[in-house]
N, C-alpha and C positions, 0 to 999 in steps of 0.2 A: 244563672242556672237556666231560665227562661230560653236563653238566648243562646247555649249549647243544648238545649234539647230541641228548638225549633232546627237548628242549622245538622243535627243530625239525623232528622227526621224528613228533613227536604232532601237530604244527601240518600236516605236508603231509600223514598219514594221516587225520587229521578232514576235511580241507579236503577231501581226493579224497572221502570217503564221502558229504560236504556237495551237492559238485559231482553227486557219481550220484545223489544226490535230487533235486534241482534238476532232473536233464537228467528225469526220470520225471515231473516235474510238467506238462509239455505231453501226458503221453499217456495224461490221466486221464479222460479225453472217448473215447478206447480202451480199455475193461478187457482186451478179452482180449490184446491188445501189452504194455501194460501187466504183464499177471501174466506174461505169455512172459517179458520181456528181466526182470525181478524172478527170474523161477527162474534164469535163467542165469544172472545172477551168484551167487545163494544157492548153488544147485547145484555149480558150480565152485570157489565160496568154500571150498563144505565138503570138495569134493574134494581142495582144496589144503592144506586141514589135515591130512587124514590120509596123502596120497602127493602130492607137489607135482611129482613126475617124472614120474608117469603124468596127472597132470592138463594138464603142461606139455604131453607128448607128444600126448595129444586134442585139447588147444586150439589147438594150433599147425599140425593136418595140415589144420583148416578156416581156417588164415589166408589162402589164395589163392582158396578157393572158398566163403567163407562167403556173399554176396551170391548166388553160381548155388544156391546149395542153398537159403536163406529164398526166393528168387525162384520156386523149379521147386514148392516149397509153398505161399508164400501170396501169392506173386505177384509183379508188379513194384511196387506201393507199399509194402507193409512190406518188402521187400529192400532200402530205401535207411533203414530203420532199424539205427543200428548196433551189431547182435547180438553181431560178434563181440567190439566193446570191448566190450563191456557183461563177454562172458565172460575175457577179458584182464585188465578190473579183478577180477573174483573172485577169479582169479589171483593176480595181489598182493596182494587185503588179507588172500585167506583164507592166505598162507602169507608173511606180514611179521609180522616180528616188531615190538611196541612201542614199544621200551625206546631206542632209541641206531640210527646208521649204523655201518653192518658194512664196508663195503668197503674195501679195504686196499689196496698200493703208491702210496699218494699220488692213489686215487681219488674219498678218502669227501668232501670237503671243498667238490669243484665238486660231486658229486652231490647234496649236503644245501642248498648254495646256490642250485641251478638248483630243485631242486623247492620249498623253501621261498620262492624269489620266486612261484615260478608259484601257490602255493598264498596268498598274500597279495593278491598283484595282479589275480586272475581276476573274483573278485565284485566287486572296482572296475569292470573293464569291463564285466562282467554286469548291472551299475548300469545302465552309460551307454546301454546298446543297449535299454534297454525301452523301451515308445510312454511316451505322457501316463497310461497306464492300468495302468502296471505290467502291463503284458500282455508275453511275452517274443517277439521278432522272432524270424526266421532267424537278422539277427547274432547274439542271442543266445544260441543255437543253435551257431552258431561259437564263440563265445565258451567253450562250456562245454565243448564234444567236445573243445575243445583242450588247455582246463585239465588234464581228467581224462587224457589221452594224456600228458600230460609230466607229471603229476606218478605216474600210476601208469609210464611208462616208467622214472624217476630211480629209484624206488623198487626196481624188477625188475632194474635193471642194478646196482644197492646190492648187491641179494641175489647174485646171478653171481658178483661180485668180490668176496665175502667170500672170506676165508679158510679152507681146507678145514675145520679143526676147528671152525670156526664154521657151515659149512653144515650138515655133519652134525647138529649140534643143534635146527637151524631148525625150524620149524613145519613137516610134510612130505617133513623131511629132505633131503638133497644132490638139485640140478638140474644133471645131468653134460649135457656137451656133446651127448653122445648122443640125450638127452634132445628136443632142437629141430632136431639136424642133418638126422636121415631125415625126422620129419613132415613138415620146410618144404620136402623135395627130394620129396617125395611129394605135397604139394600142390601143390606146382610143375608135377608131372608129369603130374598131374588136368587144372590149368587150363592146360597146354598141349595138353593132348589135345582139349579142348572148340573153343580158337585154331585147330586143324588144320582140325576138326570144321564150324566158322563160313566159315573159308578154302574150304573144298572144297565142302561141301554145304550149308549154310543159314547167309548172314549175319548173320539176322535171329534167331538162337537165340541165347537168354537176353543178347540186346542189345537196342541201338535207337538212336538219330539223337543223336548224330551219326556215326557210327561208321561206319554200314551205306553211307552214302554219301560218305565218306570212305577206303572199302576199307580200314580198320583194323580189327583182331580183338582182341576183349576178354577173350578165354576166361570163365572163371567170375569175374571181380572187376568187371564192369560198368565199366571203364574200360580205355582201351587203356596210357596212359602206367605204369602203379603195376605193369598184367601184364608188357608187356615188358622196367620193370627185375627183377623178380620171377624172371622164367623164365631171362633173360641171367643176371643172379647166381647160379642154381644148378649151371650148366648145366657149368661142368667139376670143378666139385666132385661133381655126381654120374657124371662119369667117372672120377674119381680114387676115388672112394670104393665104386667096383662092378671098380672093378680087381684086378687078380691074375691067376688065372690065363686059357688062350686065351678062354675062354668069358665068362666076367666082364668081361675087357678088350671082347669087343666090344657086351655090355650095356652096360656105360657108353660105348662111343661110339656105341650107337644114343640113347639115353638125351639124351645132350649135345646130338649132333645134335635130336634132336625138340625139345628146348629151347630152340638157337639159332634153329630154324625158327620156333615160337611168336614169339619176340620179334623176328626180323625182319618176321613179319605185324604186328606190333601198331603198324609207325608209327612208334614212339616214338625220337626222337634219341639220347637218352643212350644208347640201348643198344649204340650203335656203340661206345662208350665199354666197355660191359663185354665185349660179345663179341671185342673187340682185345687189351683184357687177359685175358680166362678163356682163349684161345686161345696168346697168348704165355706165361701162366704154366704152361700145361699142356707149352706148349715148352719151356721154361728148366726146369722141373723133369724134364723127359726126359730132358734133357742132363748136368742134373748125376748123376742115376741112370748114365749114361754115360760120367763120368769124363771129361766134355768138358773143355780147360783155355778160363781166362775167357776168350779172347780170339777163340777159334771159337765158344763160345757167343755173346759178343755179336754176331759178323760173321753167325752162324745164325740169332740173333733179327730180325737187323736183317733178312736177307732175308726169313724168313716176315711181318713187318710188313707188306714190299714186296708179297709176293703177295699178303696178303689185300686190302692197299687196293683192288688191281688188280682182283681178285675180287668187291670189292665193288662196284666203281666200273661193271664191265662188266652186271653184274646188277640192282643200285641202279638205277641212273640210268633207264631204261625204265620203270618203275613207276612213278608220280605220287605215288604213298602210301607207298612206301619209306623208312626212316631216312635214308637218304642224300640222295635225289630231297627230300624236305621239308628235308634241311640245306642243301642247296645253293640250295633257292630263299626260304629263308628269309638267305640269308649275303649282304651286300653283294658285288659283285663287281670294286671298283675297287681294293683296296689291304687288305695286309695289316692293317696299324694298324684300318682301318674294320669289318674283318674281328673283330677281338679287341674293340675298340670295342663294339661292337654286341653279340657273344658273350657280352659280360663284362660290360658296365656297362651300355648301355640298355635291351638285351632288349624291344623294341618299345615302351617309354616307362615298362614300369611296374619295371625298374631305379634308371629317375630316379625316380619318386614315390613309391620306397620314399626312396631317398636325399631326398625331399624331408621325406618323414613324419620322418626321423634330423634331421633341422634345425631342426626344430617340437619335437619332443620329445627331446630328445638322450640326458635322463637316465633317465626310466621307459617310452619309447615309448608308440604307442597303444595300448595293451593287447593283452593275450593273447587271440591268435584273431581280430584286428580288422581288421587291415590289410589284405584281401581284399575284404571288403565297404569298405572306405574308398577303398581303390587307384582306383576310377573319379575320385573326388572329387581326390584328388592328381595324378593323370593328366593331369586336365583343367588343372588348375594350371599344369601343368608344360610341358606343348604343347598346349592348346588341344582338344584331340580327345576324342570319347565312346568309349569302349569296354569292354567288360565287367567285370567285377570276375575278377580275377586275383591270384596268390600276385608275389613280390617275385624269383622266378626266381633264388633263390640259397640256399642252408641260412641261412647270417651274417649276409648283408644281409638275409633276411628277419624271422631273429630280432631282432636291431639294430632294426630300426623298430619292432617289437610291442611288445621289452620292455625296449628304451634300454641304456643303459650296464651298468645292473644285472643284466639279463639276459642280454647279451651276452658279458663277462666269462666269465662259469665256463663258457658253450659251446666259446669259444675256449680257455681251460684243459682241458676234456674233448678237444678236436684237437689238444694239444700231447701229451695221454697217449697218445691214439690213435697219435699218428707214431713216438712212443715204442714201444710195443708194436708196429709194424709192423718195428722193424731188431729184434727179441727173438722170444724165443720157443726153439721146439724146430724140428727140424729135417725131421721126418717134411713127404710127400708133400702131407698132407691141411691143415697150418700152413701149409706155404711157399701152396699157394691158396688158400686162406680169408683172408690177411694180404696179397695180392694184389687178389683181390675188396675188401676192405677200403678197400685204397688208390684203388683202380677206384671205389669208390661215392663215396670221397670228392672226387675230380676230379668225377665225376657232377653231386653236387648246390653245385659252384659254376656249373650252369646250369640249374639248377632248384631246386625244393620240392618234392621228393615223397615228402618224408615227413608231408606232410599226411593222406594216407594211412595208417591206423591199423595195418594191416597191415605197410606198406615201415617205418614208423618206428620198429617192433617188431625188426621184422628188422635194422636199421641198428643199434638197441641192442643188441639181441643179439649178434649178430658181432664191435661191441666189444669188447661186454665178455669174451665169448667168446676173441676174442688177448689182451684184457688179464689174464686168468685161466689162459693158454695161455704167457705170459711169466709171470708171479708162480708159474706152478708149474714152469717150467724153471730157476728160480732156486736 
């Protein structure tokens, strides 16, 4: 067993380092990008050998504003080069270790699976998307940012969920919670300040189209959907976590508040989803601080549900670009069924053509990182219509069509841990909402993919692995 874990763990850390030469080979006609995104990983690499906590800490406070920072220096065409994976990967390979998978309560198994498919399968598709000239496309390009994102994600969530006296010895030593909790609530904090900043005085700072004319705010990550789940997810965790006494308690609720405001400027639907949960979980754990018994808690929770819809519904709905105002004109209006219908399984046709891409390929899918640039071509298939190339508008079903049955599998083994780790754990203030968020992102993305996103996908493993390391050590 030793000896299929070392040899699939040497196969997905070759294959990622294979992958980050590959993604350098188009921007050889650039030297000086070229030697940029080259130091950043070297540089981080080596930061993460000798302190992986303080490298963690750095890398992590630029994951919501890496894009406004490369943008506000070199502009807006190298901003859409992606710096900050580049420094994510140093990340893991400078402080992974070789030899075998570390992660422990019955995590190491779909970890070693999910990154060793991705790490066999990528250069297949990488294949398929070149011209007649072995010249590499955009899809190509997809193809490989994706490879390198999930197999350096498996690898980093490896590390998480080892076992304490195994972190300690790691390359860089232990990456405590601490370690990613402030930076990402701190860069959250950044790129909603910039949301306000876009909102109030100038929409057109460090954004552009379609955004500005859609009254959606991007803050610092040049997309609206990836900020506003970005900002909704931290937003009462950095109430909870700036609590204590009068003063603290009400920095975290200006804190929160500035948060939930970002991510209701941003458009984005899902977020109605986390602001209802960061909001009731920041309730339900008030209550139990207050020795509430379950049954007024629930009839309390249930009311504040009541009020916010109400709140939402009164304020939403006037705004054209609201989370709400776009869920309600984007929602059937004749029936429930057509209602969930639509929410869950067609999602404007390209639901169906991922489910159509699962029928064509059932067992290995279209490769990793494909299905987006393909989705038109399935689309049309499937009703007749043109429309742009788009994600599979689901975490499952989008992975299911890219990487088939093989890939599929140990995803849904990873959401059985996760549900697992969501009834465990410890009991502190700052668990009970993080394991909350947790379950809030996971409703989230069965109506989206936004951990296409290098940043949201980071953060989605994190947080995992994060409760799953938060139960294995209350054990």
């Amino acid at each position: 067993m030793r000896f299929v874990s070392f040899v699939s763990r040497l196969i997905t850390l070759v294959s990622l380092v294979g992958a980050t030469t590959v993604a350098l080979w188009p921007m050889a006609a650039r030297p000086a990008v070229l030697a940029g995104i080259a130091a950043v990983i070297i540089v981080c690499a080596a930061l993460a050998r000798w302190r992986a906590g303080v490298a963690t800490s750095l890398i992590f406070l630029f994951a919501y504003i890496g894009y406004g920072t490369v943008r506000a220096i070199a502009g807006p065409e190298v901003a859409s080069i992606p710096f900050w994976l580049a420094a994510f990967t140093g990340l893991v390979v400078g402080s992974a270790r070789w030899t075998r998978w570390h992660a422990g309560d019955g995590w190491r198994i779909p970890l070693a699976w999910w990154g060793t498919i991705v790490a066999v399968t990528w250069p297949v598709a990488f294949m398929r998307t070149l011209d007649p000239g072995s010249v590499p496309t955009v899809a190509s390009g997809q193809v490989v940012a994706a490879g390198i994102l999930q197999m350096a994600l498996a690898l980093w969530m490896d590390r998480l969920l080892a076992p304490a006296r195994e972190q300690r010895s790691m390359p860089g030593g232990d990456v405590a919670v601490a370690h990613w909790t402030g930076p990402l609530i701190a860069s959250a904090l950044i790129t909603a300040g910039a949301a306000i900043y876009q909102w109030r005085i100038d929409p057109s700072w460090m954004t552009g189209e379609p955004w500005i004319v859609l009254g959606r705010t991007t803050g610092l990550m040049g997309d609206a959907n990836p900020m506003g789940l970005a900002v909704a997810l931290w937003a009462p965790l950095a109430w909870t976590l700036f609590g204590g006494g009068p003063v603290a308690t009400a920095v975290g609720v200006l804190l929160a508040v500035l948060l939930w405001t970002a991510a209701w400027l941003s458009g984005s639907r899902t977020t109605i989803i986390l602001i209802v949960a960061g909001i009731a979980a920041l309730a339900w754990v008030w209550m139990i601080a207050r020795r509430m018994s379950a049954i007024r808690r629930v009839a309390s929770l249930g009311a504040v549900a009541v009020a916010l819809l109400l709140a939402m519904v009164l304020i939403g709905l006037r705004v054209p670009s609201s989370p709400l105002a776009r869920l309600v004109s984007a929602t059937p209006q004749d029936s429930l069924r057509n209602v969930a219908y639509e929410m869950l399984w067609v999602r404007d046709g390209y639901g169906l053509a991922a489910v159509q891409a699962i029928r064509e390929h059932p067992i290995s899918g279209v490769g990793v990182g494909r299905f987006t640039s393909l989705s038109p071509a399935y689309h049309r298939a499937v009703t007749g219509r043109r429309v742009p190339p788009d994600n599979a508008q689901n975490l499952w079903r989008h992975t299911f069509a890219e990487q088939g049955l093989l890939g599929f599998l140990p995803l849904v083994w990873l959401t059985l841990l996760t549900a697992r780790a969501l009834v465990g754990g410890g009991d502190s203030s700052e668990e009970r909402i993080m394991r909350a968020m947790v379950a809030a992102l996971g409703v989230s993305l069965l109506f989206g993919y936004a951990v296409q996103d290098a940043a949201i996908a980071v953060t989605v493993g994190t947080l995992v692995a994060g409760i799953g390391r938060m139960r294995a050590d209350s054990r």
